[in-house]
Structures are given as C-alpha cells and as structure tokens.
N, C-alpha and C positions, 0 to 999 in steps of 0.2 A: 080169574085168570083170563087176560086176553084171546084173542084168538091167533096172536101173534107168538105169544109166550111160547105155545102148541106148534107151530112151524117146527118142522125140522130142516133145515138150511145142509144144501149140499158144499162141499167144498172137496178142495183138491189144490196141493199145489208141490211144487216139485224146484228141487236146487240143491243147494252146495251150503255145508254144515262147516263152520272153522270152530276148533275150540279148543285153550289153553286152559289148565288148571294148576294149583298149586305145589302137585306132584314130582319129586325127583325124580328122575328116569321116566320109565312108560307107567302111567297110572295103575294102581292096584286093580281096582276097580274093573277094570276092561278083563283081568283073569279069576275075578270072583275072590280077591283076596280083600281082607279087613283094611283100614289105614290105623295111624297111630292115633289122627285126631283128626274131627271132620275137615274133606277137603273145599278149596274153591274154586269156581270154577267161572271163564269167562267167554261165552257163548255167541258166535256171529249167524243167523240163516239169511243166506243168498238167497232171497226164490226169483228163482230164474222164469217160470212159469205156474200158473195159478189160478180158480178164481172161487168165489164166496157166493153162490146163486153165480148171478149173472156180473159177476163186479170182479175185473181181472185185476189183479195185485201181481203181476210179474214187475219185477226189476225192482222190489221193494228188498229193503236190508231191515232187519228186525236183532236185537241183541237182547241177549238175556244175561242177565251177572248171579252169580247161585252161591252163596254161603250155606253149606250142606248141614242138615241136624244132627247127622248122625255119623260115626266114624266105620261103620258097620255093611260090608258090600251089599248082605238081605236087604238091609234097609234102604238100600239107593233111588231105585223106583219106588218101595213103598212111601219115606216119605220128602225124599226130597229136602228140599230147604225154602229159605227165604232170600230175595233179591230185586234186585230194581230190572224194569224191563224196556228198553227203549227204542223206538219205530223211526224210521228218515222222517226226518220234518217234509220231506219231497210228498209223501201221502197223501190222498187225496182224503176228502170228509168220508168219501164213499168207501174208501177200502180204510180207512179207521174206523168203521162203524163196526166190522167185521174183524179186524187184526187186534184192536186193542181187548175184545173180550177171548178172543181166541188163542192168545197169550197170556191172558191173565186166569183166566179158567181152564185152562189147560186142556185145550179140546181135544188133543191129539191123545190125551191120556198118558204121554212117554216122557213128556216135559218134566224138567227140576224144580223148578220157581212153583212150589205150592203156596207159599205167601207172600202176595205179590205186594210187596213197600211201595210201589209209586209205578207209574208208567209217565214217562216223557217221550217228545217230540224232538227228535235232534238232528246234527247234521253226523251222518254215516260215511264214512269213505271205506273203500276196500279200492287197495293198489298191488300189483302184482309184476315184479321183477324175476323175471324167470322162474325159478323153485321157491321164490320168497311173497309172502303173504305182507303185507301192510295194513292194518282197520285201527281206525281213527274214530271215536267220540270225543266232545265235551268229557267226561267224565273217565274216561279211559282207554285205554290203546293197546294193542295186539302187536309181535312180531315174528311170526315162523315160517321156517321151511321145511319141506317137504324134506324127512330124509333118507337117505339113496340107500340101495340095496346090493345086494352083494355082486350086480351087475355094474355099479356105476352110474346107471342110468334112470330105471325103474324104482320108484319109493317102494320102501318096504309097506307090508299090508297088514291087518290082522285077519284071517279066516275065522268064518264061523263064531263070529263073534255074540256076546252074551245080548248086545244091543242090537242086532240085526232088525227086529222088527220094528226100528226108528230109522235105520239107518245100514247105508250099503255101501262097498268100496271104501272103507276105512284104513287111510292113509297116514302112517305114522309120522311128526312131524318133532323135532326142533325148536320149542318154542325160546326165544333168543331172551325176552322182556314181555310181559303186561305188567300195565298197574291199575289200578282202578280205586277212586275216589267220589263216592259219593252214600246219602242214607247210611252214614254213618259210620262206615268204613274204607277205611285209607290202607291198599293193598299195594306190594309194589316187587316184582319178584322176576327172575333171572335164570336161563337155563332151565328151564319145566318141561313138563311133558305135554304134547298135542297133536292135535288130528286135524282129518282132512275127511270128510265123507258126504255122501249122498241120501239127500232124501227123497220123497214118492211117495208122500201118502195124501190119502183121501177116505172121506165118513159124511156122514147127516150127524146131525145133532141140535137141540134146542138150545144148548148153552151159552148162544150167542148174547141170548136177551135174559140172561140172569140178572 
C-alpha cells in the first residue's frame, strides 16, 4: 500500500439538497413508514461552499439518481440502492479527483447510491423563480416548489427529522414533473413528493483513493 492510500484527506462542504422521488403525497420514508415497493428518487447538491485538503469545490452541482433495493424504511440507510451519479462538466480535474470518489464511495456515509452504475460529466442548470426550483441534465430534469404553510408565506417544514444527521431545515416541496432516462431506466412522473434542505457536513477519510 502506498503512502498515499494511508492519507486521510480532510474535507468539508456545505449547500443546499433538492430532491424528488417517486412518492405520492410526502414520502413514507421521512416518517419511518414502509413503501409498497421500492422507491425512486432524483437528487441535486448545491455546494455552495467546500473544500477537499486544500482544493475548493464551491459552486459545484453534483446529482445523484437512486433506484432503491428495498421497499423497507429500516433498510433505507442500511442499503440504499443503485444509480448513475453526475458532476457539472464546469469541474475542474482538481476537484474531480476528489468529488468523483466521494460520491461514488460514499464518503459521507448517509448517501443512497451504494452501487454506483456510472459517473458522467454534464452540464447542470438549477433556475429559480421565486418559490419554484428548475434542474436541468442531459439525462433528466427536476420541477418544484416550495410549499406554503398555513401562514401563506413560510414553507412548511419537517422537525426533527429521522435524516437530520445529513441534513437540516427540511423544506417540504411540490414536486410538479421529473423524469429521468438513462443506465437503463426510463422514469417519468408527476405530482411527487420533495424537499428542500441543508447540508454541513465535514470528516477525514482515506476513501478517496479507493
């Protein structure tokens, strides 16, 4: 083993989580309940700020797509599923050296994608009109909004939620349309459930250089 394999590489980065899945109403999942049959799910991270050692990746958009193994909420974390994972072609070689293993190996430990079908380089758009989200790939597209609360004004929220230790200020959203076409599956769905939330997390690990 090298001497490099043995590095434990610090990292840290911080942003904004969008995510639709194939759920009617609010996802089971978020209240610890079963589904009828595994769900899917189509995943955007903003990092707004970040870096890998010394190698800043802010302003980088990362997308994960997750065909789940198991219809089973225990099992959601344990195993996850399989899916294609794909990075802004905008990236540089230096923060691909870093993002492409740290999404594909799951460095955060909370990630879905445990078998990762491919990683691509694409182009990412996220648009946003007032309360409404827009994300755009090659391979698939996102549309929701944020939705409002019994104020009018403020989106409703989940407290205390079972994912908090991924994720914080979990915004219940509207998802209008995804579809998503690629590694085999051709999905295309209407009226879903989705979120809006933050992340902040930071660790060492050698996984880099798996």
């Amino acid at each position: 083993m090298s001497k490099q394999t043995k590095e434990r590489i610090n990292w840290n980065i911080k942003g904004v989580w969008y995510e639709a899945c194939a759920a009617e109403g609010h996802c089971s999942m978020y209240f610890g309940r079963n589904m009828e049959s595994p769900c899917k799910s189509f995943q955007l991270f903003q990092i707004i700020e970040g870096k890998f050692q010394d190698v800043d990746v802010g302003g980088v958009l990362a997308i994960n797509v997750i065909d789940l193994f198991s219809p089973k909420a225990a099992d959601l974390m344990a195993k996850g599923g399989e899916g294609g994972i794909y990075i802004s072609k905008d990236a540089s070689e230096e923060q691909r050296k870093y993002l492409e293993p740290f999404f594909v190996n799951n460095i955060p430990g909370g990630l879905l994608v445990r078998k990762a079908l491919g990683i691509k380089y694409v182009d990412i758009t996220l648009e946003q009109e007032g309360n409404t989200y827009k994300i755009k790939m090659p391979y698939g597209e996102m549309n929701l909004s944020l939705a409002p609360g019994g104020d009018g004004k403020n989106p409703q929220r989940i407290e205390n939620s079972l994912f908090s230790m991924m994720f914080s200020d979990i915004k219940i959203c509207n998802t209008h349309s995804w579809k998503y076409n690629d590694f085999g599956k051709n999905w295309e769905f209407t009226n879903r459930s989705g979120a809006i939330a933050d992340f902040n997390l930071q660790g060492k690990s050698r996984k880099f250089f798996q």
